[in-house]
Structures are given as C-alpha cells and as structure tokens.
Backbone as JSON, one array per atom type, in Angstrom:
{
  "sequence": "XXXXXXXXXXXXXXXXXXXXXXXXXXXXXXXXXXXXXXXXXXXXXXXXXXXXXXXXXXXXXXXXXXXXXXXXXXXXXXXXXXXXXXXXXXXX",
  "N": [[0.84, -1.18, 0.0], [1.13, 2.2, -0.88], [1.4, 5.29, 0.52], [1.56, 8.6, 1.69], [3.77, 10.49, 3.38], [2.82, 12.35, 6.11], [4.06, 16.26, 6.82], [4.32, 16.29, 9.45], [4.72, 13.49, 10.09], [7.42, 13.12, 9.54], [8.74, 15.11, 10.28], [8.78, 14.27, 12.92], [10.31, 11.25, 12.75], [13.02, 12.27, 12.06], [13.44, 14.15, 13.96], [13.85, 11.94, 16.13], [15.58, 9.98, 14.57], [17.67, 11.9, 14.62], [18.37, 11.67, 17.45], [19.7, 9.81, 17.78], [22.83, 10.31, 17.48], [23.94, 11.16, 19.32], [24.38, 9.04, 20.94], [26.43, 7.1, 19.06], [28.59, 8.7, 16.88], [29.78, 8.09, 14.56], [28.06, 8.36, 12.55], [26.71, 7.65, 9.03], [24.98, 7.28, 7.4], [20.8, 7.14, 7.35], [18.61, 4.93, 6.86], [14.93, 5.16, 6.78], [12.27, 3.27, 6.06], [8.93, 2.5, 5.91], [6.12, 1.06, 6.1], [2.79, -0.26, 5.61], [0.95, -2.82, 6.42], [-0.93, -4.94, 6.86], [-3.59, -4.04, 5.58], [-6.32, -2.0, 7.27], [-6.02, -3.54, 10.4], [-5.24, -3.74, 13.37], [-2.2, -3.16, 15.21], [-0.4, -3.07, 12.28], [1.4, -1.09, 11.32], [4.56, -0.71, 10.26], [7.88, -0.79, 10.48], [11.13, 0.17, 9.15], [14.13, 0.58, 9.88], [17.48, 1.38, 9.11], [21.04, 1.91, 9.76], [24.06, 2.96, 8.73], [27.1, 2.6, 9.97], [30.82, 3.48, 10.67], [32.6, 1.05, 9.62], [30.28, -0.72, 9.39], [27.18, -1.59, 9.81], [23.46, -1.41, 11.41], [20.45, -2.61, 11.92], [17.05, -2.42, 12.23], [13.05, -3.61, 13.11], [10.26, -3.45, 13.29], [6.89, -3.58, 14.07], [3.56, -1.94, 14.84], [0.6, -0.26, 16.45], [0.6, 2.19, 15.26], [2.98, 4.63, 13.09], [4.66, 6.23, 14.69], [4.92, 4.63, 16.89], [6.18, 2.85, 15.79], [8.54, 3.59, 14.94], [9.74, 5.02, 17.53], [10.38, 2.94, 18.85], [11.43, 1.33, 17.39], [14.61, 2.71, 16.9], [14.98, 2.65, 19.48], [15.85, 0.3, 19.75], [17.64, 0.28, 18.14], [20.02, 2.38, 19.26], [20.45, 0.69, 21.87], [21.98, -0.9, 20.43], [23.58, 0.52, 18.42], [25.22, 0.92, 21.05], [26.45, -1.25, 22.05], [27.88, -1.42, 19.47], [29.81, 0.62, 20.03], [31.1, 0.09, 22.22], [32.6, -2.0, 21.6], [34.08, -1.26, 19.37], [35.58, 0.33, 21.05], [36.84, -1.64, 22.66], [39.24, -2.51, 20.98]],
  "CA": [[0.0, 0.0, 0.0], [1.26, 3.3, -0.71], [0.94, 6.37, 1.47], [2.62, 9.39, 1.4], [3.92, 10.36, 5.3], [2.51, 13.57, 6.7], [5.13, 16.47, 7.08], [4.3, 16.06, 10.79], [5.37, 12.12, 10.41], [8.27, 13.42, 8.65], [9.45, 15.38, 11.69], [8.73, 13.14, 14.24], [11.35, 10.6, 11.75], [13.77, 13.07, 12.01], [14.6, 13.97, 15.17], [14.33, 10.65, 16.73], [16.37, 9.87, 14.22], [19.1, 12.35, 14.96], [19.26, 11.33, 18.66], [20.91, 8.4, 17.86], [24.07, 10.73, 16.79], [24.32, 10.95, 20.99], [25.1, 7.85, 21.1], [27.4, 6.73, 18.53], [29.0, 9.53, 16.63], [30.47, 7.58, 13.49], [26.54, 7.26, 11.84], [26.72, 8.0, 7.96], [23.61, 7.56, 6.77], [19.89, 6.21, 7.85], [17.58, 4.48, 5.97], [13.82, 4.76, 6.99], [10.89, 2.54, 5.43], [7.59, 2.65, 6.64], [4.84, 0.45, 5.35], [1.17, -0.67, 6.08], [1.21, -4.3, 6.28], [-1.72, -5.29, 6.96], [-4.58, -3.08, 5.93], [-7.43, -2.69, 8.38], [-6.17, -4.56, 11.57], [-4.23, -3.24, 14.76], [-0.43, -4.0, 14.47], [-0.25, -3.26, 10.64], [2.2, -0.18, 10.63], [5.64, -1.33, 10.42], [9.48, 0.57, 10.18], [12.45, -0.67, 8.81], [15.28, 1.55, 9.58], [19.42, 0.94, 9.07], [22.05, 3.12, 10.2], [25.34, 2.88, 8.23], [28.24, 3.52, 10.78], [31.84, 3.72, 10.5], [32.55, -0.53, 9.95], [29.14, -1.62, 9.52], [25.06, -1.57, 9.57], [23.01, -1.82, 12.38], [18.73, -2.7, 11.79], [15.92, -2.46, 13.39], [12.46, -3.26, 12.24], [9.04, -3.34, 14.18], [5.29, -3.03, 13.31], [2.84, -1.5, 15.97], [-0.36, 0.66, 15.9], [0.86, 3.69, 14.61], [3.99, 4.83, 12.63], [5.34, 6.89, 15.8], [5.58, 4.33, 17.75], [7.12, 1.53, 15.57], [9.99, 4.24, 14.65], [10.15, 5.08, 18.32], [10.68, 1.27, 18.88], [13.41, 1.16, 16.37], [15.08, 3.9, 17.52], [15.02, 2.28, 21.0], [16.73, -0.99, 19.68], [19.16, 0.95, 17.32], [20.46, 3.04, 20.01], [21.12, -0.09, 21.89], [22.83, -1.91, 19.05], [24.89, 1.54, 18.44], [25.91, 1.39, 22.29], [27.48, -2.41, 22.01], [28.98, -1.56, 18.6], [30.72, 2.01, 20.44], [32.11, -0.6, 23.17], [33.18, -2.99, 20.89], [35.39, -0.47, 19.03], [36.63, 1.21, 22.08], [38.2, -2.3, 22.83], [39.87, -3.32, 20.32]],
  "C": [[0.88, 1.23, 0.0], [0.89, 4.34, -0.06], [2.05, 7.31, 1.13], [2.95, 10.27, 2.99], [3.49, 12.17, 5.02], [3.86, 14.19, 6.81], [5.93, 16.65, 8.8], [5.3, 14.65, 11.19], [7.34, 12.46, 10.0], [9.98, 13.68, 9.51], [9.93, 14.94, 12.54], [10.28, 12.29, 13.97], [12.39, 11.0, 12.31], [14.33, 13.43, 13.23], [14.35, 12.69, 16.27], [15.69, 10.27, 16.1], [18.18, 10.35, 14.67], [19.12, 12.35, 16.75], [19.94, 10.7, 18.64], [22.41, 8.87, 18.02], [24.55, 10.59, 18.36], [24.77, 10.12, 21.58], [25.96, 7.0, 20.34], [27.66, 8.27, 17.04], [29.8, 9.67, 15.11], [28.99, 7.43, 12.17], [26.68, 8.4, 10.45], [25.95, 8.55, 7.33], [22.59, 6.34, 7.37], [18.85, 5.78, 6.82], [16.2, 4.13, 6.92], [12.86, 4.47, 6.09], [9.61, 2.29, 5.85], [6.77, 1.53, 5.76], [3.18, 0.19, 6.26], [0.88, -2.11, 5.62], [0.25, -5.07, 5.97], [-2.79, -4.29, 7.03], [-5.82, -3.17, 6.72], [-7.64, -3.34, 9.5], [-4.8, -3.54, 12.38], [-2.95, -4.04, 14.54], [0.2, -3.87, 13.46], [0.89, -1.83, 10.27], [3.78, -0.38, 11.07], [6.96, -0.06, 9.68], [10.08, -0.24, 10.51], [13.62, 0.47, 9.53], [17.04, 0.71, 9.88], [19.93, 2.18, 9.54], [23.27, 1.99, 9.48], [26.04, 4.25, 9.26], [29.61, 3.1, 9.85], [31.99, 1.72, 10.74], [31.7, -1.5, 9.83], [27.75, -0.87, 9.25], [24.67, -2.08, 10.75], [21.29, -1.93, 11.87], [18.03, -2.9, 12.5], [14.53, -2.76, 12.33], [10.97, -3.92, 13.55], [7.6, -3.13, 13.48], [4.69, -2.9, 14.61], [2.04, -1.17, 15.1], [-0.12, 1.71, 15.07], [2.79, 3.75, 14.08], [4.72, 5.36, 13.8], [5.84, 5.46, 16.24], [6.56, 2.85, 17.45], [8.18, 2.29, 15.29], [10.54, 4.6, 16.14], [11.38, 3.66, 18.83], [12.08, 0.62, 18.08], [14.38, 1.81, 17.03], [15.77, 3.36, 18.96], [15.87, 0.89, 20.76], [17.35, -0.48, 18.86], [20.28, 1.23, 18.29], [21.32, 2.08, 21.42], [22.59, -0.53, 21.17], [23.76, -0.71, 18.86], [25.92, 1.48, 19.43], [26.71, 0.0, 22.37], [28.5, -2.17, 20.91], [30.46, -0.39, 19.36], [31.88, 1.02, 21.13], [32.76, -1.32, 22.75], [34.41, -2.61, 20.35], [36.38, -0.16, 20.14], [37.63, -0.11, 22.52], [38.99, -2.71, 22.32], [41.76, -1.71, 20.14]]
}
C-alpha cells in the first residue's frame, strides 16, 4: 500500500532519528521505510530503519499501531545496538 507520510510524520522521523548521533557519533547515513502491512487490523504499521556507521550496519524493524511508535521502537533498539557496537570499538 502506498501512502505518502505527513510532514508532521516526517518530523517526528527526524529527530528521533538524529538522537541516535548521541550515542554513537560515526553514523553516515539512515535508511527509513515505513509500510502498512496489513490493511485494516491493529499492528499493521511497520518501520524498517538501518544506520550505516563507520565498519558496519546496524537494523531495526518493528510493526505496531501507529507509525510513531514503531519508529520510536526502532530507535530504541538501534540506540542499543549503536551502544554495544561504540564498546566494541573502544576495545579493540
């Protein structure tokens, strides 16, 4: 299904997005994907997102009620996954 994101959703995207930088500091570029999975049923709005760091790719990908809160949700297991890769570097 196609949609075209509000410039509200757009926002939202965006600076979640750039918190991540707070926690790893090497991040290139992000890739967000949104879809509607399942039309008509609770659960059906789903987000992909990647982060290209310095060495690698980290992903996340979730479906909930609403677009907010499956990008929150990402976001929230990226930011993780950034904070093992930071430590990982720092020991080597």
């Amino acid at each position: 299904m196609h949609f075209n994101a509000t410039e509200q959703l757009r926002s939202f995207i965006e600076k979640k997005c750039l918190k991540m930088d707070r926690v790893h500091d090497a991040i290139s570029k992000v890739d967000v994907v949104l879809e509607v999975v399942k039309p008509e049923v609770s659960l059906n709005k789903q987000a992909r997102i990647s982060v290209t760091i310095q060495g690698g790719e980290v992903y996340a990908e979730k479906t909930c009620d609403t677009f907010e809160q499956a990008v929150d949700d990402c976001v929230e297991a990226l930011e993780r996954q950034l904070q093992k890769t930071k430590e990982k570097q720092r020991e080597k």
